[in-house]
SEPASE-62809 format. One record per residue: residue in three letters; x, y, z of N, C-alpha, C, O in turn. Coordinates in steps of 0.1 Angstrom, whole numbers, plus 5000, padded with zeros to 4 digits. Example, Ala and Ser with C-alpha at 12.3 -4.5 7.8 and 13.67 -1.06 7.14 Angstrom:
2
Ala513249435078512349555078513249675078514249675085Ser512849785071513749895071512950005079513450115080
This chain:
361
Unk707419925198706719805203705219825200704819925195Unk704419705201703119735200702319635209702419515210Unk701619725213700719605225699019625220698419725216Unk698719525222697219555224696419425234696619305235Unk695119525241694919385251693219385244692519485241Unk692919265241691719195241690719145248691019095260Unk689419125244688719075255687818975249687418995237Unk687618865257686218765252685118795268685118795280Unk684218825255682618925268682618745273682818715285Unk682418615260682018525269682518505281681618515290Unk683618475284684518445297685018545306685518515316Unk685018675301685718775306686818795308687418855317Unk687218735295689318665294690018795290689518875282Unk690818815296691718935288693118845278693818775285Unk693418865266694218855262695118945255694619045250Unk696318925255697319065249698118995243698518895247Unk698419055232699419105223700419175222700119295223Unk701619155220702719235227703819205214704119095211Unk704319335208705419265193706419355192706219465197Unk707319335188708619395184708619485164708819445153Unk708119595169708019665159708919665149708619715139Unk710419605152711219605144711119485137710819495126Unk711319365141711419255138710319175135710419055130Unk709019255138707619235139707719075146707219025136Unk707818995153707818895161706718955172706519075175Unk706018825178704718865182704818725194705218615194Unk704118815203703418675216702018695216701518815215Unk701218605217699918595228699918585241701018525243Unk699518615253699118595265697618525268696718595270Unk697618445268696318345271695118345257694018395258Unk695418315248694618375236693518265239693818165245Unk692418285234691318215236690518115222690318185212Unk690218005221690217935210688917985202688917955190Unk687718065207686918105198687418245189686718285180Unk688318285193689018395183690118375179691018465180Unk690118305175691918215168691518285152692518315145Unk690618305148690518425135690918535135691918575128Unk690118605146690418735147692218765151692918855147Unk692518675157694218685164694818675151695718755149Unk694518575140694918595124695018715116695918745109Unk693918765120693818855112694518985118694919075110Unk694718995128695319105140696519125134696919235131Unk697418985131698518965129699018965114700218965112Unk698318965106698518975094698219145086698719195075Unk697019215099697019355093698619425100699319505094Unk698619365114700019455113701719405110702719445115Unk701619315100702419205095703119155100704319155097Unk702419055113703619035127703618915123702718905114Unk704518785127704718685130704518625145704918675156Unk704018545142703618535159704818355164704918235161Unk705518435174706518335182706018235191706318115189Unk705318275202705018225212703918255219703718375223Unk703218165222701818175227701518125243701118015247Unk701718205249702218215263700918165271699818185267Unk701218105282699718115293700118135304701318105307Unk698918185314699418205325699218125337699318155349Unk698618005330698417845336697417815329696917895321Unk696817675331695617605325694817615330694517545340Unk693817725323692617775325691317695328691117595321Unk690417705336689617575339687817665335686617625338Unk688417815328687317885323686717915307685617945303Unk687717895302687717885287689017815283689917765290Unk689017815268690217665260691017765255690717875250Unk692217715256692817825251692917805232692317725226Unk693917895227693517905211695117835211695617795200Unk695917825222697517785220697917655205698817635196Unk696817595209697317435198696717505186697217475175Unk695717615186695917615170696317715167695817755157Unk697117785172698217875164698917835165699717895157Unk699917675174700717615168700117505152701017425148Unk699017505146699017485144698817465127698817375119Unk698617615127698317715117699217835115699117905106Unk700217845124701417925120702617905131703317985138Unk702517805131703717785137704417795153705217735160Unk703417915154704017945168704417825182703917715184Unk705417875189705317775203704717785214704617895219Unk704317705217703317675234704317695241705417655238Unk704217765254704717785267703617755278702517815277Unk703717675288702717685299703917645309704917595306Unk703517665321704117615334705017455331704817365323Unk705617475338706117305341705717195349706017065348Unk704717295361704017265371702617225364701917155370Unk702017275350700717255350700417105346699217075345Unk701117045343701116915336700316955320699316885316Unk700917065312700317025297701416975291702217065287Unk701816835290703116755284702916795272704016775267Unk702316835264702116865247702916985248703616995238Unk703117115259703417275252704717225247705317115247Unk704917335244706517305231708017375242709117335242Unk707317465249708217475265707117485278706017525280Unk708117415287707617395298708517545308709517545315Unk707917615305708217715319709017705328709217595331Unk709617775335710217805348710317945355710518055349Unk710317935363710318055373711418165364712418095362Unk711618275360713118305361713118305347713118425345Unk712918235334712718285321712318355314711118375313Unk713118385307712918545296712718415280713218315276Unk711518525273711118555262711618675259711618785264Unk712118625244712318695235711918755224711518665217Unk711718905217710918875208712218985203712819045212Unk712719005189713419095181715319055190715918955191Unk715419185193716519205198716319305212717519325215Unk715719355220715019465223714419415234714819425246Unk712919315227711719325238712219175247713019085243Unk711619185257711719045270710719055282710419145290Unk710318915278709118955291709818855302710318755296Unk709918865311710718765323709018685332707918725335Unk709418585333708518505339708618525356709618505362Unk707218555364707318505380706718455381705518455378Unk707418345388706218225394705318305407705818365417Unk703718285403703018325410701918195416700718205414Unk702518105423701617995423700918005438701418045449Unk699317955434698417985445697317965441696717875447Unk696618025428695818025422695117885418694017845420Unk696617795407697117665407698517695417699117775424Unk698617535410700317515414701317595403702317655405Unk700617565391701417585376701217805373701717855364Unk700617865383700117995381701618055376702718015380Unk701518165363703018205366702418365362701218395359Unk703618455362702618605358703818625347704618535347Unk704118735338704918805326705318925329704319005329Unk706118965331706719085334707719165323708819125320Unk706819305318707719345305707319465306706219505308Unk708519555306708819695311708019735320708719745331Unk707119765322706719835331705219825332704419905335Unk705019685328703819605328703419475335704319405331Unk703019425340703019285347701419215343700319255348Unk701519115335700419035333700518915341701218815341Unk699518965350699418855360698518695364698718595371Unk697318725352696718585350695718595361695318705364Unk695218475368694618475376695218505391694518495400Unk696418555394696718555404696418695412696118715424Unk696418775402696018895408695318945400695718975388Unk693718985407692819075401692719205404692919245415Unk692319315393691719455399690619465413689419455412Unk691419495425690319455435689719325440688719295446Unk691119225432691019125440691618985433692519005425Unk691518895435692618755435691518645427690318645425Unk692718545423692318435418691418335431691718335443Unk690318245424690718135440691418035438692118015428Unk691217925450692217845453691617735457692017675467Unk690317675449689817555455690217455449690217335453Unk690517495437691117325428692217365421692717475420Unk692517255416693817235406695017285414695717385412Unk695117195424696517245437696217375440697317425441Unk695117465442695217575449695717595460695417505468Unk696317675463697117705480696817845477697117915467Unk695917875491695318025499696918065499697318125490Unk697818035512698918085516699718105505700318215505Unk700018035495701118005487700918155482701718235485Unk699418215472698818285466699418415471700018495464Unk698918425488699418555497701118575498701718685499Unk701718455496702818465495703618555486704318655487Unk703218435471703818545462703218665459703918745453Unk702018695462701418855457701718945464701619065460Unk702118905479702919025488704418985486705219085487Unk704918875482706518905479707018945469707919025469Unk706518905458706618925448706418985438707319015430Unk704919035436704219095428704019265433704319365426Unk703519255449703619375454705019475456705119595458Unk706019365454707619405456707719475442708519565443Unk707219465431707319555423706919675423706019715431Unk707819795412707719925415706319955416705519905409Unk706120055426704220105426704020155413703020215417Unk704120195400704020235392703820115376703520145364Unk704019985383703919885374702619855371701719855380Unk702219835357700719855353700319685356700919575353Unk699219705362698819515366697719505352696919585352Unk697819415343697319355334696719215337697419115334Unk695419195342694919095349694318985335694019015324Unk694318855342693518825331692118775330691818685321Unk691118855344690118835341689618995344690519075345Unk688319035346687319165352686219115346686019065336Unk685619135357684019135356682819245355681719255352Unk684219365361683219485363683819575354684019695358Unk684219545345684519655331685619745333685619855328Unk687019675344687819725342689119645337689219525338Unk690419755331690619685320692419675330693219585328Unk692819785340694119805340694119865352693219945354Unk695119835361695719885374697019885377697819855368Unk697719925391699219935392699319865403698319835408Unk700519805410700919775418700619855431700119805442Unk700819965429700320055443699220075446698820115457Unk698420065436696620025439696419905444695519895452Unk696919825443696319695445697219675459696619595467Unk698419715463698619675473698419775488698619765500Unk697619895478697119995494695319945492694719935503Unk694519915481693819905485692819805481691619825483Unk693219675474692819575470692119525484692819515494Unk690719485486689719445496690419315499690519275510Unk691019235489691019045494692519105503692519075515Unk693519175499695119185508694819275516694919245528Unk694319465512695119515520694819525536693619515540Unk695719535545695419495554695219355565695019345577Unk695319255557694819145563696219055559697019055550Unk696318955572697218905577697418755566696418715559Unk698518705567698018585561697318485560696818435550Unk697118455575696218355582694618435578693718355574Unk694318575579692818625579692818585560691918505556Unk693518625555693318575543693318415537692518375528Unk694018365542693918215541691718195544690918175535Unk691518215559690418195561689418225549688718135544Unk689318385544688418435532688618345522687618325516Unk690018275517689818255507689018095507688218045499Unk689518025522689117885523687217875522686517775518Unk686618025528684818005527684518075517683818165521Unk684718095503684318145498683118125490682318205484Unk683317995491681717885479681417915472680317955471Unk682417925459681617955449681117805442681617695445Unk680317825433680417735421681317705418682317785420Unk681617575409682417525396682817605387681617645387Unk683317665380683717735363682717665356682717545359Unk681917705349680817625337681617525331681217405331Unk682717565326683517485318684817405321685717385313Unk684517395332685817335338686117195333687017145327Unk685017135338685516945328685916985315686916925311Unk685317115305685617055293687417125290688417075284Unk687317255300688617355298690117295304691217315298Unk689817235318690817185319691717075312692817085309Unk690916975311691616835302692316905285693216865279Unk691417045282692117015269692917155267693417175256Unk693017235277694117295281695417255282696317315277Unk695417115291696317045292697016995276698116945275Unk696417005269697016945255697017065246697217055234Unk696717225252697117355244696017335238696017335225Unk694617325245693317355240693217265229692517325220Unk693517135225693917095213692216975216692216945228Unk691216925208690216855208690416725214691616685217Unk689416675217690116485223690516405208691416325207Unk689516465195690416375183691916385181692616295176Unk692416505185693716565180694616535192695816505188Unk694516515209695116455219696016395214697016455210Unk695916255211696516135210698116125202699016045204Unk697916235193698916275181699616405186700816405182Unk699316495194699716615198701116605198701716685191Unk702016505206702816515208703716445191704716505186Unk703316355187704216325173703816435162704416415151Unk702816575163702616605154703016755154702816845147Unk703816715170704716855171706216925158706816845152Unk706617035156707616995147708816965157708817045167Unk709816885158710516845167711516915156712216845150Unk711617025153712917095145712617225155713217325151Unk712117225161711717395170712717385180713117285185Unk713017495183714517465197713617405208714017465218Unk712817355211712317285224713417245236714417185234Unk713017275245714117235253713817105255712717055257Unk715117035254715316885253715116815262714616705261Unk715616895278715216835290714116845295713816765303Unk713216945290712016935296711016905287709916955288Unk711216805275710116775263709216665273709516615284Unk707916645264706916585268707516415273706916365283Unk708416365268709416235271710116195281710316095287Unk710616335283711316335298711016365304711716325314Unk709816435307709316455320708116335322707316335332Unk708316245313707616085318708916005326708815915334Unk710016075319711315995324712016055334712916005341Unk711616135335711916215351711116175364711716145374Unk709616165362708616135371708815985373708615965385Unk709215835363709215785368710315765377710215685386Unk711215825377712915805386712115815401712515745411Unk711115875403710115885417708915865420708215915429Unk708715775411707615685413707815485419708915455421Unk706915415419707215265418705915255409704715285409Unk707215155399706615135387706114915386707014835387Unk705214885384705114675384704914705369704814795361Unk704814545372704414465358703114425355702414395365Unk702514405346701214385348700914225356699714195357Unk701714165359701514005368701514075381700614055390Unk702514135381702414245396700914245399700114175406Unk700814345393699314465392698114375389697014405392Unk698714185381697014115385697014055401695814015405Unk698014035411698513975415697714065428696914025436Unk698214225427697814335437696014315437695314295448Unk695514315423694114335423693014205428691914205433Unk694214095424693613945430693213995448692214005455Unk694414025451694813985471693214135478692614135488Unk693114225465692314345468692914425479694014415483Unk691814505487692614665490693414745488694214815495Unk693114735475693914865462692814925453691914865447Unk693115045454692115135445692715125430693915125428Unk691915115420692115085408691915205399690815245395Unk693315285395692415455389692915425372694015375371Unk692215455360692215495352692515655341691715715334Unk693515685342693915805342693415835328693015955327Unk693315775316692815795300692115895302692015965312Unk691315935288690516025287688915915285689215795283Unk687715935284686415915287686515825274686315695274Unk686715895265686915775250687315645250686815545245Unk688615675260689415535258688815445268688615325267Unk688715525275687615425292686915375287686815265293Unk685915395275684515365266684615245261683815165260Unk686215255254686515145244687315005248687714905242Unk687115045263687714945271688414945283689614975283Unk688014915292688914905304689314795314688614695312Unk690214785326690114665335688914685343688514785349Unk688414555344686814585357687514685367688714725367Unk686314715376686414815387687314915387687714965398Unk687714945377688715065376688015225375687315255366Unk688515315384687615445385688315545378689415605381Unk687715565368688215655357688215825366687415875374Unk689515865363690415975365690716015356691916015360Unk690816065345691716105334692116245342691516325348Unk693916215337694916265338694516445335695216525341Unk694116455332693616625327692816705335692716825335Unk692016595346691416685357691616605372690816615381Unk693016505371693116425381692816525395692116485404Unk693416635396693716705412692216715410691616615412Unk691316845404689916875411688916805416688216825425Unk689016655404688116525407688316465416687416415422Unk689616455420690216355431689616365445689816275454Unk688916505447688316525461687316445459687216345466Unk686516465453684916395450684716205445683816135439Unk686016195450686716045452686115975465686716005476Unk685415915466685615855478686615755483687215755494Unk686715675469687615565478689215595475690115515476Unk689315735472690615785473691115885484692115945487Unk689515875490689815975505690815915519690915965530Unk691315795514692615735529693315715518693315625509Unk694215845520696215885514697215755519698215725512Unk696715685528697315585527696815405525697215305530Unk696015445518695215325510696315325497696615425491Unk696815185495697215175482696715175466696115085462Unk696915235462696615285443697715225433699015215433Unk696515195426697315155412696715195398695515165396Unk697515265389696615375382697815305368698915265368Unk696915335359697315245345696815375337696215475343Unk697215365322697015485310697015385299696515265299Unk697515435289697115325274698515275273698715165268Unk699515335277701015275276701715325289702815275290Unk701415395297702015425306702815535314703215545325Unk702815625303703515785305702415835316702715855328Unk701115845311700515925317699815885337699315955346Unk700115775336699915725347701615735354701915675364Unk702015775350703715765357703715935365704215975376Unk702915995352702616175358701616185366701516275374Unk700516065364699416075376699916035386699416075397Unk700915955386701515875403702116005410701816055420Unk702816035403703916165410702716265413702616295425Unk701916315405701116395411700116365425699816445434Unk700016275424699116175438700116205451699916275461Unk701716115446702216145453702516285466702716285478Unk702616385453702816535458701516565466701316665472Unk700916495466699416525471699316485484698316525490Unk700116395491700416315500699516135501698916095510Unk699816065485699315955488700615875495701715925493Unk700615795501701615715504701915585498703015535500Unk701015515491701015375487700815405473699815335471Unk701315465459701015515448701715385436702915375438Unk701415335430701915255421701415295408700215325407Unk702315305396702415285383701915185376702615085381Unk701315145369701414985361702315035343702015105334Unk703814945347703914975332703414925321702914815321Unk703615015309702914945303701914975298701914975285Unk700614995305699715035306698514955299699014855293Unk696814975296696614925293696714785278696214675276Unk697614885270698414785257698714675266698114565265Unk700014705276700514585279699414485287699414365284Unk698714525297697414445300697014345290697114225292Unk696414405278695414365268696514245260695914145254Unk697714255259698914175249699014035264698913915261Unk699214075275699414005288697813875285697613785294
């Protein structure tokens, strides 16, 4: 086997490399888009092929390098199924194994808390855990579906349930360390040991930090495998659809899944709702397309940072005020509804269609 772990000083990202010495097949774990060279070159001095470019959700601290190593060698995107990046090439689940040769397997745990989409990699006797668990301490939990409890949950059920001897591979440090075990972190990690769930829920709820620097620009294009807003729009036709992608969870069906639980109008509907008023009007696009045109009074949301923005919403602060949220044709407003929903809106509408059909109407 061959591992090696990486660092970017900018963000304080850890990324690793993990390959099958026989078959030389190769993963990334969170690779970062300003060293998409050096990961080239990593991989060509020790003549690996690289498979799969893993994350351990959608980072809201730096971009990841995932879209362009699928796009310069091939490899596949993996992120959560929960994180909404409809572009990765697999959508994650709890409970799956990566393969690399005949030999190596990293098994996936859902560790969600951090986000909803958090997941950690587990391979031999290693556990890359992402943001969910730090050396001496934890991811937070104030945006992007954070749950305090969820977090405590799985890092005492799950992560700590692993052997004391399992090496924790975090994927941030700030104070220049690089590696820890399970039995360190669970006798003497400051944010867990000792404290109850509820005491920890509390610490994690006052913590105030700032924003991430880069969170507007990291999250939205995370969601598309770190891929540019020119390159967005095509991401998904410019995938190779000859890759085993799983078929039920491609970027198509999980528009066709979400709408089976959503309510979806027509745009006569949707002029009819905005005539009578007392409907919030959301724009899920990205900033471009809002630029180049939109319906009046509509409050741009793009779909890429819908959960963190949505607090600093006012007129989306009554869950049971009615919403109607439109995209350029419709997919992405069908995944913003369902997500609203999950959030506890009550009154959530689709417009199909989306703005095309508006503009043709």
């Amino acid at each position: 086997m061959i591992f090696k772990q990486l660092f970017d000083a900018e963000t304080w990202t850890y990324t690793y490399l993990i390959a099958d010495s026989i078959s030389k097949e190769a993963i990334f774990i969170d690779p970062v888009n300003t060293h998409i060279d050096d990961y080239i070159a990593l991989l060509e001095a020790n003549g690996l092929q690289l498979k799969y470019s893993l994350e351990t959700h959608v980072h809201a601290d730096h971009i990841t390098a995932s879209g362009l190593l699928r796009q310069r060698l091939g490899a596949q995107t993996a992120v959560s199924q929960l994180c909404g990046a409809e572009t990765a090439d697999v959508q994650i689940q709890d409970g799956d194994i990566f393969t690399l040769g005949s030999t190596e397997q990293l098994k996936v745990i859902a560790t969600p808390g951090h986000t909803r989409g958090s997941i950690s990699f587990l391979w031999h006797d290693r556990v890359f855990t992402g943001d969910s668990l730090f050396v001496g301490g934890c991811g937070r939990t104030d945006f992007q579906g954070g749950d305090p409890g969820a977090l405590y949950d799985c890092i005492t059920q799950r992560l700590f349930t692993l052997p004391d001897e399992t090496l924790v591979y975090p994927g941030h440090d700030y104070q220049g360390r690089w590696v820890s075990s399970i039995k360190q972190e669970r006798t003497s990690n400051p944010r867990l040991t000792g404290k109850t769930r509820e005491e920890f829920i509390v610490i994690m709820n006052n913590l105030n930090l700032p924003k991430p620097r880069l969170i507007d620009e990291a999250v939205p294009a995370n969601r598309y495998c770190g891929l540019d807003e020119n390159e967005r729009q095509d991401a998904v036709a410019l995938r190779d659809t000859s890759r085993p992608v799983r078929s039920e969870l491609s970027p198509q069906d999980l528009v066709a899944e979400a709408k089976k639980q959503i309510t979806e109008v027509t745009v006569l509907t949707a002029k009819q709702l905005l005539a009578e008023g007392n409907i919030v009007l959301v724009d899920t696009r990205e900033e471009s397309e809002y630029a180049a045109g939109h319906i009046d009074n509509a409050l741009l949301l793009p779909r890429g940072v819908l959960e963190f923005k949505i607090g600093n919403s006012p007129e989306l602060s009554d869950k049971s005020k009615a919403v109607l949220i439109y995209c350029r044709t419709g997919g992405r407003s069908a995944l913003a509804a369902h997500t609203l929903q999950q959030l506890g809106y009550k009154n959530v509408l689709s417009m199909a269609g989306g703005f095309d059909a508006w503009q043709k109407a």
